[in-house]
Structures are given as C-alpha cells and as structure tokens.
N, C-alpha and C positions, 0 to 999 in steps of 0.2 A: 504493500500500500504506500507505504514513505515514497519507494522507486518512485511509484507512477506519477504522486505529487512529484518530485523532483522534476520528472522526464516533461511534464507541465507547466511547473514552474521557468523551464530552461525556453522552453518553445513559446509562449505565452506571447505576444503582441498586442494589447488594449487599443484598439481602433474608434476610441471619443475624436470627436475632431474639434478645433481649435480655433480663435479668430489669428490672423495675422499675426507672425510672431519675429522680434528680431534675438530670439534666443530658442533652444529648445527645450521642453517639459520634461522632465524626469518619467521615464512608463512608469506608470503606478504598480504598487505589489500586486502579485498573482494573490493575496493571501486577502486584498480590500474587496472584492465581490461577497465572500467569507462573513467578512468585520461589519461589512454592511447588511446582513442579513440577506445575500439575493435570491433569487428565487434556485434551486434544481435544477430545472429546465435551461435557466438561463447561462449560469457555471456549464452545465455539459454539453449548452450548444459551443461555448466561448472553447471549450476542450474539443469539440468537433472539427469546429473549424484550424485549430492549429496544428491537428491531424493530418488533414489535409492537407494544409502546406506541407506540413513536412514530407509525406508522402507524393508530393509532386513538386516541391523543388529542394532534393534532399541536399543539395549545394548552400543551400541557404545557411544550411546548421553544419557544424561538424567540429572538431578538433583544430584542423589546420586552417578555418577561418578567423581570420583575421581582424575585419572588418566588413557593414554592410550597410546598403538601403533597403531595405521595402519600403514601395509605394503602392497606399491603396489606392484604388481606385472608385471613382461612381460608377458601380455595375459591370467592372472589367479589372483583371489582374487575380490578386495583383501581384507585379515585377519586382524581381529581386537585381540586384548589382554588387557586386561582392569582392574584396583580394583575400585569394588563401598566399598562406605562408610555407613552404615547405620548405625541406635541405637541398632543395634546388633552386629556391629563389623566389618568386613572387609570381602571382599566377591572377590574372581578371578570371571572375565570374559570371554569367547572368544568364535567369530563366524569365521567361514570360509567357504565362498559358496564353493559348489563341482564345479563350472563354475564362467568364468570370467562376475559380473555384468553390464560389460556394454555391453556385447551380449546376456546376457539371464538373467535379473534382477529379473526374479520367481521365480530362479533353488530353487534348497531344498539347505541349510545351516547349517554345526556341528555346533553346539553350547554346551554349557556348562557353570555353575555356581557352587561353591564352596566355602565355606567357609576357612581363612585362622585364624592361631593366630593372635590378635593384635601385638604382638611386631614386628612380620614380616609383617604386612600393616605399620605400620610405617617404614620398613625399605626399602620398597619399597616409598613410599611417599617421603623420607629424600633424595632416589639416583636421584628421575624421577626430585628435584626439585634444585636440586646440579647441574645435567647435563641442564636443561631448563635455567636457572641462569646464564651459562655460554655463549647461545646464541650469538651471535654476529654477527655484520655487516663487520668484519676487513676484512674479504675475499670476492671477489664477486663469485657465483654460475657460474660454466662450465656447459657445455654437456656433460652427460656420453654415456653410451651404453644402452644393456640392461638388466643392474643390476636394484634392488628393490630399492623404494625408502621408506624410512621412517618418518611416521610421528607421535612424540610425542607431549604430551597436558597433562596439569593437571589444575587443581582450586587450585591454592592459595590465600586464602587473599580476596577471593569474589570478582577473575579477573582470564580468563584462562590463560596460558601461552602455546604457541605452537611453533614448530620449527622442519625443515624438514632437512635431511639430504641423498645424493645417496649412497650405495651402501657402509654402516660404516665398515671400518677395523676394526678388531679385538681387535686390542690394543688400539684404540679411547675410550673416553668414552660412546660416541654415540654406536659402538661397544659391548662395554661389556654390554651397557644397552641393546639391543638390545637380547643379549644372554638372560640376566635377564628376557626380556618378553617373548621368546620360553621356558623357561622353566615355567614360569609362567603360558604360555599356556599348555604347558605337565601335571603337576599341575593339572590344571583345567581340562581337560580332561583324567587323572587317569592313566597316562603312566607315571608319575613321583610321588614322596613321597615330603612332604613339606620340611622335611631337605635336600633337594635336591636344593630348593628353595633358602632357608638360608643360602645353601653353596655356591651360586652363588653369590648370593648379598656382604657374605663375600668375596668371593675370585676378585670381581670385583673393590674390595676399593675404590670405587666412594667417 
C-alpha cells in the first residue's frame, strides 16, 4: 500500500490552472486532496489519469530524467519535453499523443530522442533550475480560461523540484522557459538545428 502511495505520489501533476504569472506555483502535495476531505471518486480519477500518462509517455518519468515540461492542454495532449542524463551525455526528449489522453489513452504518440552537446544540457539544467528556485508562494493561484497550463520538474540534489504555472507570458521567465522547451522539442524532432537551441537559451538570459 505505502509503494502505491509513493509510485503516486512521484507521478502526481495537479492541473488547477492559474491567472498570468511572472513566477511559478509550487505543485501542491499529492497528500492536500486527502487534508481537504475530497471526494473517492475524485482522488482515483486524479490517480487514473497519471496512469495514463505514465503509461503513454513512459519518457516523461524515469531515473535518468533530468529535467521536464508538461503542457496541458484544452482538450489535447498533453506534450511532454524532456533532457535525460546518462554516462553518455545528454539526451532531448518529447512525446505528444495525436489525441487528448484522457479520452483515448491508447491513441499512437510522436515521440523522439536525440542527443545534444554537453555544454548545452548544462545550459539547459542551469535555466530549468534558476526558474524552479524562484518558485514561490507570494501570490495565491486564480482561475484562468482556457489557456495551457505548465508544468516544470527537475532533480537537483537527489530531491525533484516542480512548479506549475497558466498560460506564461512571454516576457516571464516561466515564458521564455517555456519557449526554451518548444524548441527543445523542434530539436528533438529535427524541424530545428541545435544552435537554434543555444540561441534560445542565450537570448532568454534566464
């Protein structure tokens, strides 16, 4: 029983959405639905659905991940973007179902893996952990519409750190990060060149 809570705990994503934000929310504990009284139903759809993920974009999780996005989507997705770590060096990830998983959790799924320079996985590691670091409680989370919401995650230090944000303007950090991982994704899926990468990262001065 502990496992399963745990293996939940690890997968968990809260997808509230947000007003405009020039920082990101801390994910709330997997343990506040609990604290809050929710309903049964509601806790094991929230455990359903991160099933699914996991089980259709099993890149998203693992050991040698690094760093990630998920973006949800209204009614489609949602797309993950990802760097794993290995003894070989740094590696792009990204899945994106052709349908939204939580009506058709089978569909077929792009995916893509690629190797990057190391100096550029470090430079992506230095922005995802600049902007996560910044996190904060100072603001409380609105209702948005329905814009995407985002959720970024990394391993530092042999502890994750995650933090969600709705629908990041452009000039936010969450924003430019955000830019940093569609191209990362382009990248990986061979519609972009890696100094395209590098020049994003520069030009976002995270």
């Amino acid at each position: 029983m502990r496992y399963a809570w745990s293996l939940w705990a690890a997968l968990l994503i809260l997808s509230v959405p947000a007003v405009a934000s020039a920082a990101l929310y801390p994910e709330a504990s997997v343990w506040g639905s609990l604290q809050a009284g929710a309903a049964l139903d509601q806790r094991k759809a929230e455990a359903d659905f991160m099933a699914r993920l996991a089980a259709a974009m099993p890149e998203a999780f693992g050991p040698q991940l690094r760093l990630r996005l998920i973006i949800e989507q209204n009614g489609r997705g949602p797309e993950m973007v990802g760097l794993k770590q290995t003894a070989s060096g740094y590696r792009l990830v990204a899945a994106e179902p052709a349908a939204w998983l939580k009506t058709k959790p089978k569909g077929p799924v792009s995916r893509c893996e690629s190797p990057i320079a190391p100096k550029s996985g470090e430079a992506l590691v230095a922005a995802w952990q600049r902007v996560l670091l910044a996190t904060s409680y100072a603001d409380k989370p609105g209702f948005g519409g329905s814009g995407d919401i985002d959720h970024f995650a990394m391993t530092l230090e042999g502890r994750w750190l995650a933090g969600w944000v709705y629908a990041p303007e452009a000039a936010t950090p969450p924003g430019r990060l955000q830019e940093i991982a569609l191209t990362m994704k382009a990248v990986c899926m061979g519609a972009a060149k890696q100094s395209d990468l590098d020049a994003a990262v520069n030009a976002a001065q995270l």
